[in-house]
N, C-alpha and C positions, 0 to 999 in steps of 0.2 A: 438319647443314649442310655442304657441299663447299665448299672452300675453297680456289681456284686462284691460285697468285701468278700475276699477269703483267707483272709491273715491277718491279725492285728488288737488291738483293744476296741472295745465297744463303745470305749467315751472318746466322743472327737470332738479338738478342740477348736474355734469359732473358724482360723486359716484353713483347719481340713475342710470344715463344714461347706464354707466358700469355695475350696475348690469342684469340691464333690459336685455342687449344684453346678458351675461352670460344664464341668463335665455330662451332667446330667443332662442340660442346658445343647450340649452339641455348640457350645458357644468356638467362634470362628478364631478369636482368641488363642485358645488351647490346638484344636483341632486346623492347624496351616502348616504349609510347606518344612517350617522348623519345629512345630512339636510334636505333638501326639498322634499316633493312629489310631481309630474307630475300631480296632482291636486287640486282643491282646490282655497282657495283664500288665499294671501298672504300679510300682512299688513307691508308696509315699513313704518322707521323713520328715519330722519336726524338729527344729532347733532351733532355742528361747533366744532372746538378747539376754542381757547380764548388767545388773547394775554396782559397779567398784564402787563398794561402803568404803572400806580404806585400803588403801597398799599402791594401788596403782601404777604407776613407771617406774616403781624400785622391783617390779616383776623381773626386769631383765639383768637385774642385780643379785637376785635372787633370795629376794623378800618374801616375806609372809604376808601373802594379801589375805583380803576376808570380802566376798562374793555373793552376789544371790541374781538368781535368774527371775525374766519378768514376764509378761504374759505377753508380748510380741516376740511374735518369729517368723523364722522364715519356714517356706514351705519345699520339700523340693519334690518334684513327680518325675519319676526315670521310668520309660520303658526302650527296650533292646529293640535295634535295627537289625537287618540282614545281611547290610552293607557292612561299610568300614567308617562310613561318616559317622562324626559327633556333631549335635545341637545342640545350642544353649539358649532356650528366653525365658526373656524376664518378663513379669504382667505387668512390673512398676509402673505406671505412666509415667514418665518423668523424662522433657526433653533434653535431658542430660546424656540419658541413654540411649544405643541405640538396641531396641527390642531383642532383635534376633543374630543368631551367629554360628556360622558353618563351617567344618574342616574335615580333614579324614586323618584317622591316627597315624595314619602313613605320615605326615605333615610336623611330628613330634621328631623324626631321624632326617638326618642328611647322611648320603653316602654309607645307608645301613648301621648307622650309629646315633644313638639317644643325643639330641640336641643341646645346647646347656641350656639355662634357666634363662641367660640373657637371650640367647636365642628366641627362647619359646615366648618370653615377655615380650618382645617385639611382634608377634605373633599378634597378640593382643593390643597392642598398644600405639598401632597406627595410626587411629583418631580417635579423640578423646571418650569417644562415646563406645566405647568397645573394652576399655579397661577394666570393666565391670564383670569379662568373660571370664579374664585372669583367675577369678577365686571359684567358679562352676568348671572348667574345661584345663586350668591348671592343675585340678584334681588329678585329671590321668596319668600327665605327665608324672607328678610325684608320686605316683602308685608305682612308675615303670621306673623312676630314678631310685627309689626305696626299693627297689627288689621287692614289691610285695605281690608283684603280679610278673608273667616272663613275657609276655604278650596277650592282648585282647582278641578274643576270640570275634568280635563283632563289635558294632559301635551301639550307640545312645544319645535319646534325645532326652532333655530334662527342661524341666520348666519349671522357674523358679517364682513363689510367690512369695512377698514379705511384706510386713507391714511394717516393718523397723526401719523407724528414720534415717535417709542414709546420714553420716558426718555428724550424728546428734551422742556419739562419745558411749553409746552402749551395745558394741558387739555386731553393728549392723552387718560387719566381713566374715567375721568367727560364724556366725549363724550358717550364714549362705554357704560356707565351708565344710562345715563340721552337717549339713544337712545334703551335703551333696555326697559327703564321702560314706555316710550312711547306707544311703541309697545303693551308691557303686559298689559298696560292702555286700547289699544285698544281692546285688545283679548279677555280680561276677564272682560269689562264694568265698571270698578276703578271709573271714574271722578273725576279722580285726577287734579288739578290745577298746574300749573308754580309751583309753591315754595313750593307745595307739594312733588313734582318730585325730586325737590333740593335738598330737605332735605333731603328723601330717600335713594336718590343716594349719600350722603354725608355719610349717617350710613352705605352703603355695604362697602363706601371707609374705613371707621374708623372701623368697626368693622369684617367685612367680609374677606377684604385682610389687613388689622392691618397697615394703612396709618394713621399719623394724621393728615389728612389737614381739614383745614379752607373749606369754603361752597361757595366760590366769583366762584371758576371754575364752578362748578353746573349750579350756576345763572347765569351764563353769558352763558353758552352752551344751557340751555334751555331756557331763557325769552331774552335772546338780538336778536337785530333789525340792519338791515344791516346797514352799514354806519352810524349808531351813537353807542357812547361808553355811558356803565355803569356805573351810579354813583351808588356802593351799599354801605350801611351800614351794616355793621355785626353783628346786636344786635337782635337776632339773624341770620335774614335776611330780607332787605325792599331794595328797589331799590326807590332812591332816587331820580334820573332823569335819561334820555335817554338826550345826549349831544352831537347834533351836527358836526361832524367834519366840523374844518372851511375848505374855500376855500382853494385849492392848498398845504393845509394841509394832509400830512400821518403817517402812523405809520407801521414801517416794522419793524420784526421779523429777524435777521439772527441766524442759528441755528450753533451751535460752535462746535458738533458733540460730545464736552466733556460729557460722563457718569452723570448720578444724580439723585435721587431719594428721596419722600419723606419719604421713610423709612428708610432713611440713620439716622445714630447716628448724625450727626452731626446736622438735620434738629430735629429729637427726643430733642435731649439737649437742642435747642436753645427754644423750645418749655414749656419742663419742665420747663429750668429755669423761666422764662416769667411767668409760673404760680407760680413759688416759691417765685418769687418778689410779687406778687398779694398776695398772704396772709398772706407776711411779714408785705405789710401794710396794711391790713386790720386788721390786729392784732393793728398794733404799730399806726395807726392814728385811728380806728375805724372811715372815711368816711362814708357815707351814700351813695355819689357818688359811690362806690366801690361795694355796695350791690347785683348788678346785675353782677360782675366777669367779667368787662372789664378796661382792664388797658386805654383802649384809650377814656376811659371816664376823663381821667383827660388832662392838659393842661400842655404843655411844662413849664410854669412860676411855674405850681404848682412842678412838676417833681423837676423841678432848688432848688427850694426853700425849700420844703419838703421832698421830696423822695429819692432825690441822697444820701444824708447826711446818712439815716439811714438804705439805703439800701449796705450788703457788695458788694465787686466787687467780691468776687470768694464765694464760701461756698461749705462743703461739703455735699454730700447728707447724709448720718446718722446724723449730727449737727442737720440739717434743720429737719428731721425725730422727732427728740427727742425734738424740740422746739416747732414745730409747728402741725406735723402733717401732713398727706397724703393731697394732693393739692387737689383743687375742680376740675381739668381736667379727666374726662372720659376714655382720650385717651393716657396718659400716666403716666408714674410710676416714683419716685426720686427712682434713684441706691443708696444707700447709701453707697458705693463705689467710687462715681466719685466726680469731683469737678465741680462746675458749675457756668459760670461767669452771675450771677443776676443781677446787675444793669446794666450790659451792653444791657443783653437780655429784661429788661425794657424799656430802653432807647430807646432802636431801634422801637419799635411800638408806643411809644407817639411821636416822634419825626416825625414819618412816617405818621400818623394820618391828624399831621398838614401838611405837606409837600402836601399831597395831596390834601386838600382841598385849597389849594394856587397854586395848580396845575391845578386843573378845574376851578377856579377864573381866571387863566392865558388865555387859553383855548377857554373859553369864550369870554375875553375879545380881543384874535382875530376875532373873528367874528362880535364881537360889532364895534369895530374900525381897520378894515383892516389896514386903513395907517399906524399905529402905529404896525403892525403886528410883524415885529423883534425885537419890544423892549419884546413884549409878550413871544414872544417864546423864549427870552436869560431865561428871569428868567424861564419860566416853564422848559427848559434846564438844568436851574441850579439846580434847583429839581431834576431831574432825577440823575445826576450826585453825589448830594451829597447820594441819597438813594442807588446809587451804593457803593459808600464808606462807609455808614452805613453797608449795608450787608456784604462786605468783614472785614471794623475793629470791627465793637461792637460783631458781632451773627456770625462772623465765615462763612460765608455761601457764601463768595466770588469764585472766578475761574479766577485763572492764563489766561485761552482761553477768556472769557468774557473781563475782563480788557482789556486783548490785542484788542478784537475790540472795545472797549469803549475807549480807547486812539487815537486809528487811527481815530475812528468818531471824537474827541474832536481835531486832531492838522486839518481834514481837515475842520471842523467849519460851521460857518454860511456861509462863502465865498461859500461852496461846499452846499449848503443846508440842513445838519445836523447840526440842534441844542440842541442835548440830546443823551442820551445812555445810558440805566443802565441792570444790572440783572433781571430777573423774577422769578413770579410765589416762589416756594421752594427753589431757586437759587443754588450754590455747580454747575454750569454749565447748559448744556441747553442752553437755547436762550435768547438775546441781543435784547431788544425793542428801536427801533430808533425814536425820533423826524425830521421830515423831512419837509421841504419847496421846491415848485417847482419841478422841473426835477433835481434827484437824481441819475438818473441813470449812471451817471459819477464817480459819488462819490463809488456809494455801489459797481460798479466794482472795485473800488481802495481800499475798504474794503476787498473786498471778495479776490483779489488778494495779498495783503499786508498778509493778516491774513494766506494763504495758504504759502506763500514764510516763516512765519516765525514756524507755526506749522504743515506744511504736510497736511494740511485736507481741503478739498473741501466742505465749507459750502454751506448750503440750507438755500431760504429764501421764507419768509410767509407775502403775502403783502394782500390787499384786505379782504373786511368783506362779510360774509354773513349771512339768517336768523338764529335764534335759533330754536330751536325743534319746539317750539308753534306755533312760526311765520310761518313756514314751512308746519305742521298740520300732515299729515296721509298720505301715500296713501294707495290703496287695487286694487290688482293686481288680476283678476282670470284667472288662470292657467288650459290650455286645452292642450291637445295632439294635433299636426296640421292633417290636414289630408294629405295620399298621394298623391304625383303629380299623376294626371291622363296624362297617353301617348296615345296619339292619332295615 
């Protein structure tokens, strides 16, 4: 197969490069019943994973995280059908999944009317292995629910390659998303912007596959820039600055191989609660600060002083039902059945809020004054560390495997070049974001070693940044049949 770029950058990154050859390749893979045709033209998108330096679940509170994207992504390749059918596969190997998946947009309407979300998720989510569709092919659906499109003039197959671990806590969904809707940007002339994309991609996650996360992965996969990290605000979504990494400064990712998910109950609960403390005091202080529904609009002194007091530590869900009423989140329900610890799950996002912004205070201030470089990085260390222990004691969302390399970082220190270590992302496991100085490469052996000798598991790690979707741009590939060798 001939493979012409005619659109695009001229530097392609290691996923494009792989697929290009697949393609090249005529490989059976690509080229079957669900993906690609032998011709035509072919529009690629790139979209990084992202590794949560600090901020993490107080995103849905509307904290100030701080973000950097990594050198895994996903890949997506969209070309237009004739028909009205869509296709989706994936190259994963992974018998989790199943490969491939077919419908016709017709299949989004019952009775000439847009289906709901619970609908269209059902769609997907008949057997376990078909879940995965939800974040590629719920793309349309929220293009036709957002008004951003009035109907598809034809359908599209896409085929999705990634190298980001699924469940490993850095963006593995946001990628696949925010790469898919790229693509369909390009196909069907959207002119959608960065934080269009985001938010998009944020309602297939919430509403499509029934995840409730926060919107900082989104953002960070599509608008981040290699080598500096993200300051976003999450009110709803503004990026606040691009931030430098200082000299001889990194941030490695090791992956714990521990299971996690943001549809876990325990990530659900800490979530709920968090809103159930929001309209406790909204009720019981009537704030004006509070009007916009972001806890991290308030200030640790305020918390100490006002909020601890009159917020309980545990409550149950039918109490809080019959008091107050259904919470203002979207994306989740009070059981009134369970019991759910409120102040705690308040605490953890106003305290996180500030944590952070005394984190890129830190940060910065390496760069401003190198000599003084380790005093910066103890405290921005110390941050990490204690937002490790928020997540495991206030919100539950800790991991026995996490700790254990968070301790190994912490006893071999600044000596060894790490000075920080905490949970990411939805935490409950997943991946370990390290602050690091100089040549670590001694160190993270003795991490990665340590942690294997004492849990059996061969971790993987994620160093290096690269572009976001935007950054990256488009390509457009047109696909020829080669001709035959001629023998003389």
């Amino acid at each position: 197969m001939k493979v012409e770029q005619i659109h695009g950058p001229k530097e392609k990154t290691l996923q494009v490069i792989e697929l290009e050859y697949l393609l090249q390749s005529d490989s059976p893979e690509v080229f079957c019943p669900y993906g690609l045709q032998k011709h035509g033209n072919v529009i690629i998108a790139r979209a990084p994973a992202r590794l949560d330096i600090m901020g993490g679940i107080a995103d849905y509170c509307g904290s100030n995280v701080f973000e950097m994207t990594l050198n895994r992504a996903a890949v997506a390749a969209c070309q237009a059908r004739e028909d009205r059918n869509v296709y989706a596969l994936t190259l994963q190997a992974d018998s989790r999944l199943k490969p491939s998946f077919q419908m016709s947009l017709d299949d989004f309407y019952i009775d000439g009317n847009l289906k709901s979300s619970t609908q269209v998720r059902e769609l997907f989510s008949k057997e376990t292995r078909t879940t995965w569709v939800g974040y590629v092919l719920g793309c349309f659906w929220t293009l036709l629910k957002e008004k951003k499109i009035e109907n598809f003039p034809h359908g599209a197959a896409i085929v999705i390659r990634s190298d980001i671990p699924m469940g490993a806590g850095i963006a593995s969904s946001a990628a696949v998303e925010v790469a898919t809707l790229t693509v369909l940007n390009q196909l069907y002339g959207l002119n959608l912007d960065a934080m269009e994309i985001a938010r998009l991609a944020q309602i297939v996650e919430n509403q499509i596959v029934g995840a409730p996360c926060g919107i900082m992965d989104q953002i960070t996969s599509v608008a981040g820039t290699r080598n500096k990290m993200l300051s976003i605000l999450c009110q709803p979504y503004q990026i606040l600055e691009f931030v430098e990494c200082p000299q001889n400064v990194s941030f490695v990712g090791i992956h714990t191989k521990a299971p996690r998910s943001t549809k876990s109950d325990a990530y659900i609960d800490t979530r709920t609660a968090a809103f159930m403390g929001l309209s406790i005091l909204k009720k019981e202080l009537g704030w004006e600060k509070l009007n916009d529904n972001y806890l991290c609009n308030l200030s640790v002194q305020e918390f100490r002083e006002h909020c601890e007091p009159i917020l309980p530590q545990q409550m149950q869900g039918n109490e809080f039902l019959n008091k107050y009423g259904e919470t203002v989140d979207s994306v989740t329900q009070v059981n009134p059945d369970k019991i759910y610890a409120v102040r705690d799950c308040v605490q953890h996002p106003v305290y996180e809020n500030a944590r952070v912004k005394q984190f890129i205070d830190a940060i910065k201030n390496v760069s401003k004054s190198p000599d003084r470089a380790s005093d910066f990085l103890k405290v921005a260390g110390s941050l990490m560390y204690q937002s490790n222990a928020s997540y495991r004691d206030l919100v539950g969302l800790g991991s026995p495997e996490i700790d254990g390399i968070v301790n190994i970082a912490q006893k071999i220190g600044e000596q060894g070049g790490i000075y920080g270590a905490k949970i990411t992302g939805g935490g409950g496991g997943g991946t370990a974001a390290l602050l690091c100085y100089g040549d670590v490469s001694t160190s993270l052996t003795q991490i990665i070693a340590a942690y294997k000798l004492a849990w059996g598991i061969q971790t993987e790690t994620f160093s290096g940044s690269s572009s976001g979707a935007c950054e990256f741009g488009h390509i457009v590939w047109a696909l020829k049949e080669s001709e035959p060798l001629t023998h003389f």
